[in-house]
N, C-alpha and C positions, 0 to 999 in steps of 0.2 A: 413680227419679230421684235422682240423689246432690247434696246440699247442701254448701254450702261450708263448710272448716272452720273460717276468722275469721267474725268479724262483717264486715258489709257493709263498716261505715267502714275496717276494715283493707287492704281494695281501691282504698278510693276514695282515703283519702288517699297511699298509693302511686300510684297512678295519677295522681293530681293531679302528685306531685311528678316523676313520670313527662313529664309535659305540660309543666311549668314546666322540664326541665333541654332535654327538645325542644325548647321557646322559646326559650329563651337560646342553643341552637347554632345555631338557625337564622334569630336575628333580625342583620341584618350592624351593628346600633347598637348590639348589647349589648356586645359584645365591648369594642368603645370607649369605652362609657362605664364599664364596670367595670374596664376597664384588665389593674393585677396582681393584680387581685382576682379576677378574672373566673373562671382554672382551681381556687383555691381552694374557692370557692362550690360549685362543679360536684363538686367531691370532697366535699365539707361535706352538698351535698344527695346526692348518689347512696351516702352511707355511713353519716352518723346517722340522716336518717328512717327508712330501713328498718331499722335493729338497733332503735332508740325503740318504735317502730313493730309490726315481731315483739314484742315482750317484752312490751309493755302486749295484744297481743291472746291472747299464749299467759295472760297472768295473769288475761283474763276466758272464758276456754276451758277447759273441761275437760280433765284429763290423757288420757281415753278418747278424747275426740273428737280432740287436740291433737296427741297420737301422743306417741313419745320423744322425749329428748332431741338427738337423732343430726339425725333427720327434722326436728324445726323450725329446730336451726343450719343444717344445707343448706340449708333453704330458700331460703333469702337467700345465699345464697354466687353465684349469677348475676349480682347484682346489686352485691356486695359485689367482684366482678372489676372492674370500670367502672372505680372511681376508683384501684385497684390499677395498673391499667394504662395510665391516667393521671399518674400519678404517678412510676412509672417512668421512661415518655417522657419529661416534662419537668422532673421533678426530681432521679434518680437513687436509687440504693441505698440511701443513708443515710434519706433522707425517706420509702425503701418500710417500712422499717424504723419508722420511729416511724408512719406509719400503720396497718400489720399490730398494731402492740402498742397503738396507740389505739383501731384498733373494736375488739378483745377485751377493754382493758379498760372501755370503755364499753358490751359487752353483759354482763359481769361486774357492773361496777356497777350498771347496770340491773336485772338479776335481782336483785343482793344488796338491793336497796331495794326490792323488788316483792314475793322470793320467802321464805317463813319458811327458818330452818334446818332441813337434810333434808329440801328438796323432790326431788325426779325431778331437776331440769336442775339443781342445782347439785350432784350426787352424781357427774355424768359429765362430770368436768374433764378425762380426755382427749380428747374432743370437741376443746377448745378449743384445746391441745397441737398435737392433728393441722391444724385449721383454724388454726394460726403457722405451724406447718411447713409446709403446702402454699402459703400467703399469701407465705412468704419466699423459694420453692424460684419459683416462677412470676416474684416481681417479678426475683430475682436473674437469672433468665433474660432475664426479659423486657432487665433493664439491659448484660446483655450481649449481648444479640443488638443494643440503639440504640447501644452502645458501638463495636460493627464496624462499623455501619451510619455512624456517625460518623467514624471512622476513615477506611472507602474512602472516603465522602465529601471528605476532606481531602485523600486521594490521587489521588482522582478530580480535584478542583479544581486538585493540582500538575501531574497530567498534560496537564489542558486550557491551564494556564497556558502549559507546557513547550510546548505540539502551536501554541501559538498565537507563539509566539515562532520557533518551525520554519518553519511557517509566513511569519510573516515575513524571515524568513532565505533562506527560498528563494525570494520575490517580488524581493529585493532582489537576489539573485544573478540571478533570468533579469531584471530589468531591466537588471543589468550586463554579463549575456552577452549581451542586446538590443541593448545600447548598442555592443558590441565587433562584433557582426556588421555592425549597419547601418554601424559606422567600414571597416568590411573592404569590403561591397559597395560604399561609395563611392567608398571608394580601389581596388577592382579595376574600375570603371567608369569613373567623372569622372575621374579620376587618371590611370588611363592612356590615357582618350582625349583630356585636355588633353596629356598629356605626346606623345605621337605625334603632333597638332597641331602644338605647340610645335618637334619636332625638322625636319615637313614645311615648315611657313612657313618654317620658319632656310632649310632647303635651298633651296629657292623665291626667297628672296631673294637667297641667293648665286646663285643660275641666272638671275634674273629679267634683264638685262642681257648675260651670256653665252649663254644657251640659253634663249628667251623660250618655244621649245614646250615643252622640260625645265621651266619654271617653271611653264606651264600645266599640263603635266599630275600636276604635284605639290600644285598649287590643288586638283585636283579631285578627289586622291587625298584632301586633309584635306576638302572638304567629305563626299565617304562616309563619311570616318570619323567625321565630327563629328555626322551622320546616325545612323551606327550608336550611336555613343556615349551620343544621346539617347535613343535607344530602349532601352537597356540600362539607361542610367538607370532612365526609369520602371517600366521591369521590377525593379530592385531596388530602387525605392523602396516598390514594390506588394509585397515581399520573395518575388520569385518566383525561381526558379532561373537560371542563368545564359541570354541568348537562344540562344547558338550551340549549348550543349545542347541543348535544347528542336525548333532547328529541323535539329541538325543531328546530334544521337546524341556520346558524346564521342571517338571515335578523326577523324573530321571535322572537328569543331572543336578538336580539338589541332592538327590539322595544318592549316585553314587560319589557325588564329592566328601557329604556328609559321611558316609560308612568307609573310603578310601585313609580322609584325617583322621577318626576313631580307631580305626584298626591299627593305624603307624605309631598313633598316639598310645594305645591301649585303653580307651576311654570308652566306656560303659554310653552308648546311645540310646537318645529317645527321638524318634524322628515322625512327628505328625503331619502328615500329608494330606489334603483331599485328594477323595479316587478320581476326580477330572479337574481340569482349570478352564474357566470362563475363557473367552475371546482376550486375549492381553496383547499389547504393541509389543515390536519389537524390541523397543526402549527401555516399558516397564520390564518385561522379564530379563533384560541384557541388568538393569539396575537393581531387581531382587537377587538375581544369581551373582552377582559380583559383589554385594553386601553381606551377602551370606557368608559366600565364601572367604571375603576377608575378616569376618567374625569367627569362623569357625579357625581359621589361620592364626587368630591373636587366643584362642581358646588352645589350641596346641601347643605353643612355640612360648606363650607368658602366664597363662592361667593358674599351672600348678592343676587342675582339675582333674576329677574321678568319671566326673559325667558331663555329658553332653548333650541338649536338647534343642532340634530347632524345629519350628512349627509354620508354617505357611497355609493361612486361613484368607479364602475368597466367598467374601460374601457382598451380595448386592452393589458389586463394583468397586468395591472396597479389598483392598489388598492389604493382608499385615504378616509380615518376616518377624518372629523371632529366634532368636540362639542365645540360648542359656547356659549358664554352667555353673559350680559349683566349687570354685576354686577360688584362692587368694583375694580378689578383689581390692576395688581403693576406692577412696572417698569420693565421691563424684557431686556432693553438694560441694567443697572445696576445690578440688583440681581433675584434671585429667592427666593419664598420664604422658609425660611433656618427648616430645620427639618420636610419634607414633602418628606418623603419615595415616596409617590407614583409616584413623580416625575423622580425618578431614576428609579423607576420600570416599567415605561412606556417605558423610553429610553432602558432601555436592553432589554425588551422585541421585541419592534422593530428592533434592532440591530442583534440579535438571529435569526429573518426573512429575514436579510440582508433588512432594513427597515429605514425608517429617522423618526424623529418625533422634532418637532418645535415646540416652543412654544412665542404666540404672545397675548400680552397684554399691554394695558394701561390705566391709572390710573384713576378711575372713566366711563371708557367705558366699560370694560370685558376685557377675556381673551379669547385664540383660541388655541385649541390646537389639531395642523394638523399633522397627520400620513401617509405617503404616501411609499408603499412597492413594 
């Protein structure tokens, strides 16, 4: 059975100082109450009791029983890591440095006050050499590896500031793109069915007196419309797709929007359709049918025009709207005409389908307004 090589006490009071540094990490009061003292103490205990501590038990121990000198500095070097690496972390390089060279010279002075001259442990001072070297070579590591650690950290923290500012950047844009759609479906809804309202009542009361059945049956044309117009509403207030898509596919609902405006309007139509449509997003056709429609809406209500033509050609993935007419028109190499929302609202809408949309006119010929996505 193999005995220990200190005396008892050289255990116990290790071991005590063992318990009392596990106390202190793990009581959540100490911390607070010892403040900036607190990591101090913790390097104070985990690095003088054991060198004190070794040196007074190698001085009542036998050199035989003791071992070398080599073998009792190690000893303590597991324990002499602790506050090394403590120390590092929170205080950096400079302070690993006067630590590394305070326990050496406080297990120096300890022995030079214990040990006569030409003992065993004070003959073999590169021991002591190699244990700076190794002490300096670990904390230097150690401070450059919390150094990067510190470092991404602060990168880390610009990135998230960055990611959080994008963030808002892009809330504030789909609020604003939020904000442009619902202006668009209420003006492709409420707008044009006040406005086609607006042009049947006028009609109506011009007939009401000359052609009492022409006025009735133009009462009754604005209330369908005024029907449908509510129903469309709610459908875009609910932000659903257009209705006449929905219940009618869009080459249908081109065309009976198209023949619906002509008719109220009295306008001579030319309406080119293909007999089927390619596969199209819900998107594109939601931005063909509402571009249309607000062309054919400014062809009614400002044109002045006799005719009417719109044309929807799909070829090889390619999509192109036109709606023509043959009415008043304005200079378009010079202006547009000024305070005419719909005109905006056609270009973002195409734009939003990654789409172009031109507009060509001149003055006394018509205007042309070509969509192509």
């Amino acid at each position: 059975m193999s005995h220990p090589v200190f005396e008892e006490s050289y255990y116990l009071i290790n071991g005590v100082d063992g318990l009392v540094v596990m106390g202190m990490i793990l009581c959540p009061g100490c911390r607070k109450r010892l403040g900036c003292w607190f990591l101090p103490l913790l390097i104070l205990l985990f690095s003088a009791v054991p060198i004190i501590t070794g040196n007074v038990a190698i001085l009542r121990t036998p050199y035989q029983v003791a071992g070398s000198t080599d073998s009792t500095i190690l000893r303590n070097l597991p324990m002499l890591l602790m506050p090394l690496l403590i120390t590092a972390w929170r205080y950096g390089w400079r302070h690993v440095v006067v630590l590394t060279m305070t326990m050496v010279g406080l297990r120096l002075s300890t022995r030079m006050m214990f040990f006569p001259k030409g003992d065993h442990f004070l003959s073999s001072v590169e021991t002591y050499i190699v244990q700076v070297i190794g002490f300096l070579l670990i904390g230097y590591f150690i401070c450059y590896l919390i150094t990067r650690l510190k470092e991404q950290n602060v990168s880390l923290q610009a990135a998230h500031t960055q990611l959080i500012h994008y963030a808002s950047t892009l809330e504030h844009l789909a609020m604003s793109r939020e904000r442009n759609r619902l202006a668009r479906e209420l003006h492709d809804t409420l707008a044009h069915t006040l406005t086609a309202l607006s042009v049947q009542l006028e009609t109506a009361k011009a007939y009401f007196e000359v052609d009492p059945a022409a006025a009735e049956e133009l009462i009754n044309q604005s209330l369908q419309a005024t029907r449908a117009g509510l129903v469309e509403t709610r459908l875009a207030l609910k932000s659903l797709r257009a209705g006449p898509l929905d219940d009618l596919g869009i080459l249908l609902a081109l065309r009976k929007m198209a023949e619906e405006s002509a008719s109220r309007a009295r306008l001579e139509l030319h309406l080119i359709l293909p007999d089927t449509t390619e596969l199209l997003s819900p998107d594109v056709e939601q931005a063909v049918y509402r571009v249309a429609q607000e062309a054919v809406t400014n062809v009614v209500n400002h044109a002045n025009a006799r005719t009417l033509t719109l044309q929807l050609t799909l070829t090889g993935g390619r999509v192109a709207l036109t709606v023509r007419d043959d009415g008043m028109g304005f200079d378009s190499l010079h202006h547009e005409p000024a305070g005419r929302f719909g005109l905006a609202g056609m270009r973002e809408r195409a734009q939003l389908v990654g789409g172009h949309l031109t507009v060509e006119s001149i003055v006394g010929q018509g205007t042309a307004i070509i969509m192509t996505i």
